[in-house]
VEXDREN-2710 file (C-alpha; in Angstrom, 1 decimal):
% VEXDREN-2710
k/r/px/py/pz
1/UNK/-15.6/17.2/21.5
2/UNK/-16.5/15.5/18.1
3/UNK/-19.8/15.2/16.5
4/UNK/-19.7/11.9/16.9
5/UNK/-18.7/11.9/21.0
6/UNK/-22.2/14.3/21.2
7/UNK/-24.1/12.0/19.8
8/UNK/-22.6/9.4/21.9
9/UNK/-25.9/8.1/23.4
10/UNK/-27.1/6.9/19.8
11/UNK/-23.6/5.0/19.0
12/UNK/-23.4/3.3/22.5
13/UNK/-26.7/1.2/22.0
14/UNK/-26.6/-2.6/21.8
15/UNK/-26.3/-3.2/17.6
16/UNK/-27.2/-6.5/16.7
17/UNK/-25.3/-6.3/13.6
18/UNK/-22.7/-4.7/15.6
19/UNK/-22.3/-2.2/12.6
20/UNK/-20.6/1.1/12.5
21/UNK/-22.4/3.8/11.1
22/UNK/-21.5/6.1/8.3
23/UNK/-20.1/8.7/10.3
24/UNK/-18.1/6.6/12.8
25/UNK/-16.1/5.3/9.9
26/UNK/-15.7/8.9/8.4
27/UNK/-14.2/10.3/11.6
28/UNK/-12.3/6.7/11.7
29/UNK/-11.0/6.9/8.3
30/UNK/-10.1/10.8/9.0
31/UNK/-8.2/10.0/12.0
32/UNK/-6.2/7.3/10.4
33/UNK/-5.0/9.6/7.6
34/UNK/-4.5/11.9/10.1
35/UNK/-2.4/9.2/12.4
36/UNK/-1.0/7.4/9.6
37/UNK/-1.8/8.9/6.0
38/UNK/-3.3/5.7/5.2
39/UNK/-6.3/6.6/2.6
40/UNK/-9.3/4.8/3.1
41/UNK/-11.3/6.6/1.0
42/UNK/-16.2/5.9/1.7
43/UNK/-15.5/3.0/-1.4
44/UNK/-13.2/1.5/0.9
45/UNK/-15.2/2.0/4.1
46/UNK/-16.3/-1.5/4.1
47/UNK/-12.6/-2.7/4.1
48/UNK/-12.1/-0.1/6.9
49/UNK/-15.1/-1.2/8.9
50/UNK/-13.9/-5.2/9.0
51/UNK/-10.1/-4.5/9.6
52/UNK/-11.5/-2.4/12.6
53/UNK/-14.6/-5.0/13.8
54/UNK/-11.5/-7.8/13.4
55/UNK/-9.3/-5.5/15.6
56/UNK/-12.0/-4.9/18.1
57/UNK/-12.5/-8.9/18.3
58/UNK/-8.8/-9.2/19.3
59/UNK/-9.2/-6.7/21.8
60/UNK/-12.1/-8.4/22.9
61/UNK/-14.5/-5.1/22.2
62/UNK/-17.7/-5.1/20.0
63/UNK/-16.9/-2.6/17.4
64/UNK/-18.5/0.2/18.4
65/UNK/-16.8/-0.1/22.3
66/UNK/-13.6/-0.3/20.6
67/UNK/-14.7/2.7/18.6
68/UNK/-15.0/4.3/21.6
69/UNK/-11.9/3.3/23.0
70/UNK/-10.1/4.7/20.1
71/UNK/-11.9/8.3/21.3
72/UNK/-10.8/8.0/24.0
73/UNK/-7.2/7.3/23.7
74/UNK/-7.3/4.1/25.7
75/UNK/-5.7/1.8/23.7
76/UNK/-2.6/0.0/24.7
77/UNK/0.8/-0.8/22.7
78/UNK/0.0/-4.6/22.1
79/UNK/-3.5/-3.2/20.7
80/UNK/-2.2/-0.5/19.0
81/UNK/0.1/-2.9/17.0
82/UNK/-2.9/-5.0/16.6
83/UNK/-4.9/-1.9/14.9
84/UNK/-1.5/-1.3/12.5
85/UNK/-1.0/-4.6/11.6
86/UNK/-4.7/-4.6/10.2
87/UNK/-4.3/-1.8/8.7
88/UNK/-1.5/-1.7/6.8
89/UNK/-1.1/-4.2/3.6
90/UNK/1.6/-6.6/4.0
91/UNK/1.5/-8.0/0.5
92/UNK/5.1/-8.7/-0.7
93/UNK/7.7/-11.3/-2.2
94/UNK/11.2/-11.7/-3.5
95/UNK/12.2/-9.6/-7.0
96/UNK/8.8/-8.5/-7.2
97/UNK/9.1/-5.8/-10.3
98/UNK/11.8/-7.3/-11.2
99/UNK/12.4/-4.4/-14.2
100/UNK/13.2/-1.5/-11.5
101/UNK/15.4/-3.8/-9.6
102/UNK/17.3/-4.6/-13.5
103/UNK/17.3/-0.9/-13.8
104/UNK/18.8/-0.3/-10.3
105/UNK/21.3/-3.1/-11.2
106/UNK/22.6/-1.2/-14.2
107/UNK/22.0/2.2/-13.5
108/UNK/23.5/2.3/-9.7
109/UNK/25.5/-0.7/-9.2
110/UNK/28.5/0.6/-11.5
111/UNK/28.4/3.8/-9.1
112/UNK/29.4/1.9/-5.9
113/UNK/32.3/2.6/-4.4
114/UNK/33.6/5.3/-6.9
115/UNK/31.2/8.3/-6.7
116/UNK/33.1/11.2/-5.6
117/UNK/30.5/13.0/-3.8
118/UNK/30.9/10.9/-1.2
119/UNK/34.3/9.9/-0.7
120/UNK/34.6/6.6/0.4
121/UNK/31.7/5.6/2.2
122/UNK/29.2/2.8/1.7
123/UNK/26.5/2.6/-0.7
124/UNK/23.6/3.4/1.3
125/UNK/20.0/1.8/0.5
126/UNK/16.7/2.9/2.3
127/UNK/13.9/0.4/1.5
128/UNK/10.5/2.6/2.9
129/UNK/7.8/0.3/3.7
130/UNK/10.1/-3.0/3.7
131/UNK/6.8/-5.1/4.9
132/UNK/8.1/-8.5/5.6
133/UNK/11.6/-8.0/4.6
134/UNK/11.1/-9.3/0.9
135/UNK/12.3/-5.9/-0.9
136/UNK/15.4/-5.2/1.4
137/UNK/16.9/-9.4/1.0
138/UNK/16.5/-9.3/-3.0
139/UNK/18.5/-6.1/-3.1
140/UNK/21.1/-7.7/-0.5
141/UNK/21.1/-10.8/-2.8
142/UNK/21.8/-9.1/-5.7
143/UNK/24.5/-6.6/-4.2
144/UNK/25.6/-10.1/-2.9
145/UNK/25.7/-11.8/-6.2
146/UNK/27.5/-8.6/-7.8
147/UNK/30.3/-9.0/-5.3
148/UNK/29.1/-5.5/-3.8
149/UNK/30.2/-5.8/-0.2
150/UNK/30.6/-1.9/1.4
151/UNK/26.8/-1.2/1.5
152/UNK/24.6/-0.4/4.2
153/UNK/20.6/-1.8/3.7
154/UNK/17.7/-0.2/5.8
155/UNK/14.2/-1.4/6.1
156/UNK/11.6/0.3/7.8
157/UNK/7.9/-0.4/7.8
158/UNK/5.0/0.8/10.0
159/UNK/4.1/-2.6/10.9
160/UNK/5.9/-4.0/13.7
161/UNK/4.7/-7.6/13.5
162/UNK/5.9/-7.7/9.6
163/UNK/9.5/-6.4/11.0
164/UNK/9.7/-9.3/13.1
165/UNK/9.1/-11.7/10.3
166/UNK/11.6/-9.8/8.7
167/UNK/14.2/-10.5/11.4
168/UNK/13.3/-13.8/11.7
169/UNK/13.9/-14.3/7.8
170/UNK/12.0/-17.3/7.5
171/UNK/9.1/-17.4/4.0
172/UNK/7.1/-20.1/2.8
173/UNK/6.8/-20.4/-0.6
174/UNK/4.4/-17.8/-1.0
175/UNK/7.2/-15.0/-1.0
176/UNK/8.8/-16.8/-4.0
177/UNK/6.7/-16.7/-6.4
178/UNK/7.8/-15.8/-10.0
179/UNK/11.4/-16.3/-8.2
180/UNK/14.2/-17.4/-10.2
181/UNK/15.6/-20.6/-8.7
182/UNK/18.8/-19.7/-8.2
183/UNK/17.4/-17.6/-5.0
184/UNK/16.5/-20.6/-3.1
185/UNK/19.4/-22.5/-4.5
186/UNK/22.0/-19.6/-2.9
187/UNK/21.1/-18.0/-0.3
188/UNK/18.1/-20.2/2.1
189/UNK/17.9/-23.7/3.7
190/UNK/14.9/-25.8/4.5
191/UNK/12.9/-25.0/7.8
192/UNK/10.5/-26.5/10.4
193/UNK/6.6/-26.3/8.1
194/UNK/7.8/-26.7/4.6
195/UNK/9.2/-22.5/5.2
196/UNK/12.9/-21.9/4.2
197/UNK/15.1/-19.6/6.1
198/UNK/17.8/-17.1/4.7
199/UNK/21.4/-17.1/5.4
200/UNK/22.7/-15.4/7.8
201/UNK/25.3/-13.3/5.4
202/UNK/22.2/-11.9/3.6
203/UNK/20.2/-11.6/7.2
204/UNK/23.5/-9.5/8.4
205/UNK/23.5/-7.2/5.2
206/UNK/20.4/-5.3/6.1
207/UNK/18.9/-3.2/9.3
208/UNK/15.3/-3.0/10.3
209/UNK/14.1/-0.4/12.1
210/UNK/10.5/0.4/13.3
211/UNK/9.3/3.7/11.6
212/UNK/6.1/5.5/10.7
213/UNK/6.8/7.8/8.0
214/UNK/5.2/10.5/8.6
215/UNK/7.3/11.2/11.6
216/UNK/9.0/13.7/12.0
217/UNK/12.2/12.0/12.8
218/UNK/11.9/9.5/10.0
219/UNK/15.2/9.7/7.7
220/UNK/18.8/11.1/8.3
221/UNK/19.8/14.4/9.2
222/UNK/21.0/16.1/6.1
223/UNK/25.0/15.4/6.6
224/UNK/26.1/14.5/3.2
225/UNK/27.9/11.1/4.3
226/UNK/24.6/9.9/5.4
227/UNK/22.1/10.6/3.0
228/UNK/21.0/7.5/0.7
229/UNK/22.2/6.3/-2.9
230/UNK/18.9/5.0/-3.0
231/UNK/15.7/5.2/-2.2
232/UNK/13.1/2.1/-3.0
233/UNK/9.5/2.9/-1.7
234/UNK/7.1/0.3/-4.0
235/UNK/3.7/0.1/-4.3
236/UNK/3.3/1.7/-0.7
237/UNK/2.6/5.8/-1.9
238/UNK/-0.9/4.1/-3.4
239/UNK/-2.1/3.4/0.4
240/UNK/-1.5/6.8/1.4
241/UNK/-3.6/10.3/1.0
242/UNK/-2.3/13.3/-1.3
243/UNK/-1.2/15.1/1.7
244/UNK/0.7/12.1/2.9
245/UNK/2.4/11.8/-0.6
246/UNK/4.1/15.0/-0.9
247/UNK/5.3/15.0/2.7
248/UNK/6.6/11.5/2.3
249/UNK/8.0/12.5/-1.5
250/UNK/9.6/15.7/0.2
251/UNK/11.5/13.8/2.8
252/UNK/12.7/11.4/0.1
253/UNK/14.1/14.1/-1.6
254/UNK/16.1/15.7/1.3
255/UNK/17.3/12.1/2.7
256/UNK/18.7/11.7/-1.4
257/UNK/22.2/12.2/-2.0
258/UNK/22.9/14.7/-5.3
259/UNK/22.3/12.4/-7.9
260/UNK/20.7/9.6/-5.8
261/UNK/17.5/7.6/-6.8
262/UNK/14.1/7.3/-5.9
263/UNK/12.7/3.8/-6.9
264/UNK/8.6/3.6/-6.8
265/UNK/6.4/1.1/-8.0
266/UNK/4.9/0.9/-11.3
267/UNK/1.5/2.3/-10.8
268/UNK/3.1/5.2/-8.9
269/UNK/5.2/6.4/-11.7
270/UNK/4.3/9.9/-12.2
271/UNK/6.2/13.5/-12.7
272/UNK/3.3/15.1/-11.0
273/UNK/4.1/13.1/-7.6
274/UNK/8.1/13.8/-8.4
275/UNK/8.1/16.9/-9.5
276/UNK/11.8/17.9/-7.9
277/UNK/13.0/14.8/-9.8
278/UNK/14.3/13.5/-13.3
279/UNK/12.8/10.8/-14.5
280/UNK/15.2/8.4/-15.8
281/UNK/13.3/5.7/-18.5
282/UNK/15.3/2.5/-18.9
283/UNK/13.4/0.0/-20.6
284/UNK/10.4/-1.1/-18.5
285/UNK/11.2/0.3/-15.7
286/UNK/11.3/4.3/-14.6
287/UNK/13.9/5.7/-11.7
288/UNK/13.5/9.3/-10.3
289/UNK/16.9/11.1/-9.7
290/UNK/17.6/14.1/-7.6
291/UNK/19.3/16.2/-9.5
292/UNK/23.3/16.7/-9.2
293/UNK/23.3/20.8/-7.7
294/UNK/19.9/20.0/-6.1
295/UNK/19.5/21.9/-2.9
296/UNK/17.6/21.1/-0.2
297/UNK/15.9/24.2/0.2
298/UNK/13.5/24.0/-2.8
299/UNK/10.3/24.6/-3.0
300/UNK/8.3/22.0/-0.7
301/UNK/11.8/20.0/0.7
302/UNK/11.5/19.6/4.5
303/UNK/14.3/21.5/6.5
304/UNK/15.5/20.1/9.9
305/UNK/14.3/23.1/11.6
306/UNK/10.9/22.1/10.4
307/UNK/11.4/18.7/12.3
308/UNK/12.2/20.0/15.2
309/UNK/15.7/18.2/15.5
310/UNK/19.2/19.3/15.4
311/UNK/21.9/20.0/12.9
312/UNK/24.4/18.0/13.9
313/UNK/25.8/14.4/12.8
314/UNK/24.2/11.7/13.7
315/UNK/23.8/8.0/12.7
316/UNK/20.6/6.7/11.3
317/UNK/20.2/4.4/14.1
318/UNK/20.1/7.3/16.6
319/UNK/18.1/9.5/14.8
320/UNK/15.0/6.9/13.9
321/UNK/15.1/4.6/16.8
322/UNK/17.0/1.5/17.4
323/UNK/17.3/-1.5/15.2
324/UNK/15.4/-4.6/15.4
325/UNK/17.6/-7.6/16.9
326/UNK/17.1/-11.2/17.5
327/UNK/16.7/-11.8/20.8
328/UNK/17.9/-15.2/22.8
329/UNK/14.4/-16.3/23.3
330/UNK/13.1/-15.8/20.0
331/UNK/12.1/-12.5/18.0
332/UNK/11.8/-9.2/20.0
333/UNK/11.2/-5.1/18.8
334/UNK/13.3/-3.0/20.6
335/UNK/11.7/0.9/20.9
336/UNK/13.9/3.7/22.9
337/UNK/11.6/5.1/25.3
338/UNK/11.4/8.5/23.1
339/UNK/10.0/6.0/20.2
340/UNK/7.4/4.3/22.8
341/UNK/6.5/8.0/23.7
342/UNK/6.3/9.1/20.3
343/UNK/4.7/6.1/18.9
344/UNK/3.1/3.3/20.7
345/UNK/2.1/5.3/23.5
346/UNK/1.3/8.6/22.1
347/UNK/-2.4/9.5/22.7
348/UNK/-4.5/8.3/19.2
349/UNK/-6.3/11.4/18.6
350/UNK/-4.6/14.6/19.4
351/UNK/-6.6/17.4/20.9
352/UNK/-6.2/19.4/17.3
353/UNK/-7.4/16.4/15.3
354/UNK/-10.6/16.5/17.4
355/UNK/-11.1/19.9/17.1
356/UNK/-10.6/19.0/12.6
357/UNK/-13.2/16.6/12.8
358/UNK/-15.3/18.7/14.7
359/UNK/-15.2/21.4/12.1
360/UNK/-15.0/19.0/9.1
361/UNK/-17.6/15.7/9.8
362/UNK/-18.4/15.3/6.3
363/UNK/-14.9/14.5/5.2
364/UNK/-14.6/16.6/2.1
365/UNK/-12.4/14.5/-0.5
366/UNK/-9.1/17.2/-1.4
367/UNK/-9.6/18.8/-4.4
368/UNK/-7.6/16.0/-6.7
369/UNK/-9.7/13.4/-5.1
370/UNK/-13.0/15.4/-6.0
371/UNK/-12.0/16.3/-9.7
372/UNK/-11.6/12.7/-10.5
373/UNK/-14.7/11.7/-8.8
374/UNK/-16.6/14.0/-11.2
375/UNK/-14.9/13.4/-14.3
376/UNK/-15.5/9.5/-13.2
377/UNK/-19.5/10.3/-13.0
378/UNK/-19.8/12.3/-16.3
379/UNK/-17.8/9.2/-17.4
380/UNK/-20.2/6.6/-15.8
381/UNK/-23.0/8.9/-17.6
382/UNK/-21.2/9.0/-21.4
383/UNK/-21.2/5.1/-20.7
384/UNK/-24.9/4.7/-20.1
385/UNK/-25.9/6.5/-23.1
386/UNK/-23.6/4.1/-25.3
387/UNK/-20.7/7.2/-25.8
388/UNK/-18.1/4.4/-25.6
389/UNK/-15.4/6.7/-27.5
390/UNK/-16.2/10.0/-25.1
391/UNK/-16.6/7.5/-21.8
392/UNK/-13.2/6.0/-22.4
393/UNK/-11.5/9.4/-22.8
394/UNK/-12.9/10.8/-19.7
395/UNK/-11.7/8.0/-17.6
396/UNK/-8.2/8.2/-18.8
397/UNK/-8.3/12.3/-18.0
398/UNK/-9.3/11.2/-14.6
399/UNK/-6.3/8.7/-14.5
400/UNK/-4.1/10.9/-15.4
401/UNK/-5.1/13.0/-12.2
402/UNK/-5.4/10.2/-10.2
403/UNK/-3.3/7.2/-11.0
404/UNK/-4.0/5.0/-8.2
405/UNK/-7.9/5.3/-8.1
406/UNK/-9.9/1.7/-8.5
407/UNK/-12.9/2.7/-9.6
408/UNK/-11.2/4.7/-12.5
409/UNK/-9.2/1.8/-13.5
410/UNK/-12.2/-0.6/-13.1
411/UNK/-14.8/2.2/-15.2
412/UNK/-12.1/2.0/-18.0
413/UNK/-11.5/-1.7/-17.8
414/UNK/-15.5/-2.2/-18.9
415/UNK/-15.4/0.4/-21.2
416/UNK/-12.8/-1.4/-22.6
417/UNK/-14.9/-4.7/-22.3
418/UNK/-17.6/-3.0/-24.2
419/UNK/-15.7/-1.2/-27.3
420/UNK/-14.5/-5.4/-27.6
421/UNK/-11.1/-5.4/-27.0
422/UNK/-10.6/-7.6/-24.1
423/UNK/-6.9/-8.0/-23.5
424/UNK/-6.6/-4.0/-22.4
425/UNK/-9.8/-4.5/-20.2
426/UNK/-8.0/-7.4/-19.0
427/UNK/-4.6/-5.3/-18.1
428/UNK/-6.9/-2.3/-16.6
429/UNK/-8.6/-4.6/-14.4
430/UNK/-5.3/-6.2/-13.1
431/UNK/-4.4/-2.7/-12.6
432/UNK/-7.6/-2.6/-10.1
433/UNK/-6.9/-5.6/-8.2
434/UNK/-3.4/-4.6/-8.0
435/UNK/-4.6/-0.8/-5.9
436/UNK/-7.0/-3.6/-3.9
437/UNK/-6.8/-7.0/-3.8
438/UNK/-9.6/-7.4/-2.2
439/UNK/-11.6/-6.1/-5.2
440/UNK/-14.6/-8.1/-5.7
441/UNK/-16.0/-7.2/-8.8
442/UNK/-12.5/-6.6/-10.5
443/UNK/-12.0/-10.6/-9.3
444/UNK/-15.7/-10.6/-11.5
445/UNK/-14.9/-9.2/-14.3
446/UNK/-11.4/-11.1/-14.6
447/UNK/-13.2/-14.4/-14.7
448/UNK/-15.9/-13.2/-16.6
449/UNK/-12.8/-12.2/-19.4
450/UNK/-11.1/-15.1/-18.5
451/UNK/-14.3/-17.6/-19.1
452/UNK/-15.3/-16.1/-22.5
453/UNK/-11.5/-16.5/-23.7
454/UNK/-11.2/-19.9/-22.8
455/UNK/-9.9/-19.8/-20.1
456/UNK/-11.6/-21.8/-17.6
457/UNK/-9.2/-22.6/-15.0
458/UNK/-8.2/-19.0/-14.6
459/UNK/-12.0/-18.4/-14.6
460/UNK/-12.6/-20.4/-11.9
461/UNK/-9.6/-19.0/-10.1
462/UNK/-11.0/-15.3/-9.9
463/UNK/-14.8/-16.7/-9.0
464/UNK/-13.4/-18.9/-5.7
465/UNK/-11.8/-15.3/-5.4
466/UNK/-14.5/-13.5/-5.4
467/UNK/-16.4/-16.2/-3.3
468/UNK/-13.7/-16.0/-0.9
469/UNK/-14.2/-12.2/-0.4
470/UNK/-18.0/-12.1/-0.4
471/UNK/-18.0/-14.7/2.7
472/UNK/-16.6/-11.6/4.7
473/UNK/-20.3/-9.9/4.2
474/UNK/-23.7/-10.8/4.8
475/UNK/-26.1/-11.3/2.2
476/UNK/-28.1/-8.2/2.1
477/UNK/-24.5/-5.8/1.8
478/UNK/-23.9/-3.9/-1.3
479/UNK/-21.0/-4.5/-3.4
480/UNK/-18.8/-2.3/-2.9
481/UNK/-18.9/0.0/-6.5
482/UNK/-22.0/-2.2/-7.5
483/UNK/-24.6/0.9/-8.0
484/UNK/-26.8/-1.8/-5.7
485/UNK/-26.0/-5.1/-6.1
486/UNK/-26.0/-7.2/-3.0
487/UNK/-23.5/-9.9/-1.9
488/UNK/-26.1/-12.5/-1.9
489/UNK/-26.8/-11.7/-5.8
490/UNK/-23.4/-12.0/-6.2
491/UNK/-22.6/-14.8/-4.7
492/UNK/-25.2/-16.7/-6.6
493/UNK/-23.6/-14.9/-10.1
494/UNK/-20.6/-16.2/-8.8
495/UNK/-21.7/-20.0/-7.9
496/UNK/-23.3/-20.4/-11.1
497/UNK/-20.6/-19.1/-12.8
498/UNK/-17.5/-21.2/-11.5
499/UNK/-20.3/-23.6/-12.3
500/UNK/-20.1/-22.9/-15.9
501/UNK/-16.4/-22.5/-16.0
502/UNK/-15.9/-26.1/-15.0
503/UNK/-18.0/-27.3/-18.0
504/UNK/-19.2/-24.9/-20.6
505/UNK/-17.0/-24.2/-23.4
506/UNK/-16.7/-20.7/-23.7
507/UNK/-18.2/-19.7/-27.1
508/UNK/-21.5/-20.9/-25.5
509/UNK/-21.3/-17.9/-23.1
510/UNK/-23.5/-15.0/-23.3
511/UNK/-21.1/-11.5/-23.9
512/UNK/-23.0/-10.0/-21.0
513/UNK/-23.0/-6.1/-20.2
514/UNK/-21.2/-5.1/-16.5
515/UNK/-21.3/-1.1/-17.3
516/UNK/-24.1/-0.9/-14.5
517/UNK/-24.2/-4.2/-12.3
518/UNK/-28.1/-3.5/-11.6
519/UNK/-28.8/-5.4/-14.6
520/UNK/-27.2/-8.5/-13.6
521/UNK/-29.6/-8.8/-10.7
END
């Protein structure tokens, strides 16, 4: 039984705020990483602790019931689909990073169909954490375009309602941002609510299939015909914990053919993650390549013995489930009942996970996760006593630890501010938004830039931003990585400042310190 489940009495009464307390959303946020490997690390608690109130609301729970219900393992597979699709960020469009994709253009393209290792079968593509289908379609379109027609595309994703958009193929104009026109132009037709829908030649080009991957059956068995050419997994290892990483990492490794790539997004470029792997720099972009005599019994590379399936050969679609198809009546997920079992059924918390928490309620951070945090306080600390030059170089120590950490990037981006040199705050705070989009005070800070350069419609832009976000909290919150500030304080900052964007010129704005938020209150 868990801490929490003895204390049960306390949690159960009525909440008029309907709140979960502090050590609910630890044992929440360990089970998930546990369940998942999603990170929702205590500065990200209050994203946690809405995505799981809005989840209990579609259940038709209070929070804390559906707390309880998770303890339980009582939830059923609609609502457990519910819980993912909260979860899990969905945030895609077509050609985003468009440098990788160039790279993959010109550094794997020309191998197709003549790479002797494996004979002549297709060029295979595995795009991990496909979302919505955006990733998967531009690299169909551009094999398309290239005339590249012996290729076999997967997409898998965690969340079952983006598959089914996926399927469906049908985007409004959202997913085309920054597209070149020539997509729309090719390869869709207008739809029913201003949405366009994509042909069915570049529909038919790739598979989706339902996958969490941490599974153990997620990827191919190691026959060389079906390992991958190519490996895209974007901006999705920054959701996940340290633990999650390597495993996920390792398996990409294994499911790699000798000399096959490993495409991550820009803010997850980093040879400590890929350690197995050369990195290959072209331009703006960097690809990891398994090397060409790897073996697959290196140091930290599952083995299929340690996934408890079999040596032989067998197709991707048997050994990760089923594809997703369109069915006659409209979009429908198709599971095998070993996936329902192993997946949407499954009890939520496993008898060893409670018997974890039990021993661990606190919810130490891993070691990585802890160095940073320290090196990010003495930074904080160099800050406040106007060490600009040492502050600065302690953030970037703890970025080179932890590369995907907000509060490091945001730290840096107001040291930045402070030592006056505004477009590299500017970049380290898009960095910050980019790890969490719901980042209020990197929203802030952006218009704040954004208003003293001149800018005043993009000004305005990040405050309705950041007005947007604070309407999800009550007045008397803290901002998350505020040191105290609350949302109503905020908001009012905000109001007045959108205020000032629409008709103050900016040279009439004070320069303003944000290195500790409690003076702005």
């Amino acid at each position: 039984m868990s801490q929490l489940k003895m204390n049960q009495a306390n949690l159960g009464r009525p909440s008029k705020t309907n709140r979960l307390p502090e050590a609910a959303l630890a044992e929440l946020s360990h089970w998930i990483a546990h369940e998942f490997g999603l990170h929702f690390p205590r500065e990200r608690w209050h994203h946690l602790e809405r995505e799981i109130s809005a989840a209990a609301a579609d259940a038709g729970f209070d929070a804390v019931a559906y707390f309880h219900k998770l303890l339980a393992r009582n939830l059923n597979s609609e609502d457990h689909e519910a819980l993912i699709q909260r979860l899990t960020v969905a945030e895609t469009y077509f050609f985003r990073e468009a440098p990788s994709l160039e790279a993959y253009v010109e550094l794997a393209l020309p191998k197709i169909g003549v790479d002797p290792m494996k004979g002549a079968g297709p060029h295979r593509i595995w795009s991990a954490g496909c979302a919505s289908g955006e990733e998967p379609y531009s690299i169909a379109m551009l094999l398309h375009k290239s005339r590249r027609f012996d290729v076999e595309i997967l997409g898998t994703d965690l969340n079952a309602y983006s598959l089914r958009k996926a399927v469906a193929g049908i985007y409004t104009d959202w997913s085309f941002r920054g597209t070149p026109p020539w997509v729309k132009q090719a390869h869709f037709r207008t739809a029913a609510n201003n949405a366009w829908e994509l042909a069915e030649q570049i529909k038919k080009m790739v598979t989706f299939v339902h996958m969490n991957l941490l599974d153990d059956c997620a990827g191919p068995s190691p026959s060389p015909e079906l390992l991958f050419d190519v490996i895209f997994c974007r901006n999705v290892l920054m959701y996940f914990t340290p633990e999650a990483i390597t495993r996920m990492v390792a398996r990409f490794y294994q499911c790699l053919a000798p000399e096959g790539w490993l495409v991550v997004g820009v803010t997850e470029t980093s040879q400590h993650l890929f350690p197995e792997f050369e990195p290959v720099h072209l331009r703006n972009a960097t690809l990891y390549r398994k090397p060409a005599h790897a073996s697959a019994a290196k140091s930290g590379v599952l083995h299929e013995r340690d996934r408890g399936g079999s040596s032989s050969d067998k197709s991707i679609k048997t050994k990760i489930g089923p594809p997703l198809v369109r069915g006659v009546d409209g979009i429908s997920v198709h599971f095998s009942k070993a996936q329902m079992a192993s997946s949407h059924t499954r009890p939520l918390m496993a008898p060893h996970t409670r018997t974890l928490i039990k021993k661990h309620p606190s919810m130490p951070l891993p070691p990585k996760q802890a160095d940073t945090a320290s090196i990010l306080t003495l930074a904080r600390q160099k800050a406040g006593e106007a060490d600009l030059h040492s502050a600065l170089a302690l953030c970037e120590q703890a970025l080179r630890a932890d590369r995907i950490t907000v509060a490091g990037h945001y730290l840096r981006a107001l040291i930045l501010q402070e030592l006056d040199l505004p477009a590299e705050a500017t970049r380290a705070l898009h960095q910050s938004i980019y790890l969490e989009p719901e980042f209020v005070l990197g929203h802030f800070a952006l218009g704040n830039l954004a208003l003293r350069a001149g800018r005043r419609k993009e000004s305005r832009k990040h405050f309705e931003n950041v007005l947007f976000l604070l309407a999800h909290y009550r007045a008397e919150d803290t901002v998350p990585h505020s040191e105290g500030l609350s949302v109503g304080r905020l908001r009012e900052i905000a109001i007045g400042a959108a205020q000032q964007a629409a008709k103050v010129p900016a040279a009439g704005l004070p320069r303003g310190n944000f290195l500790n938020t409690r003076d702005t209150q």
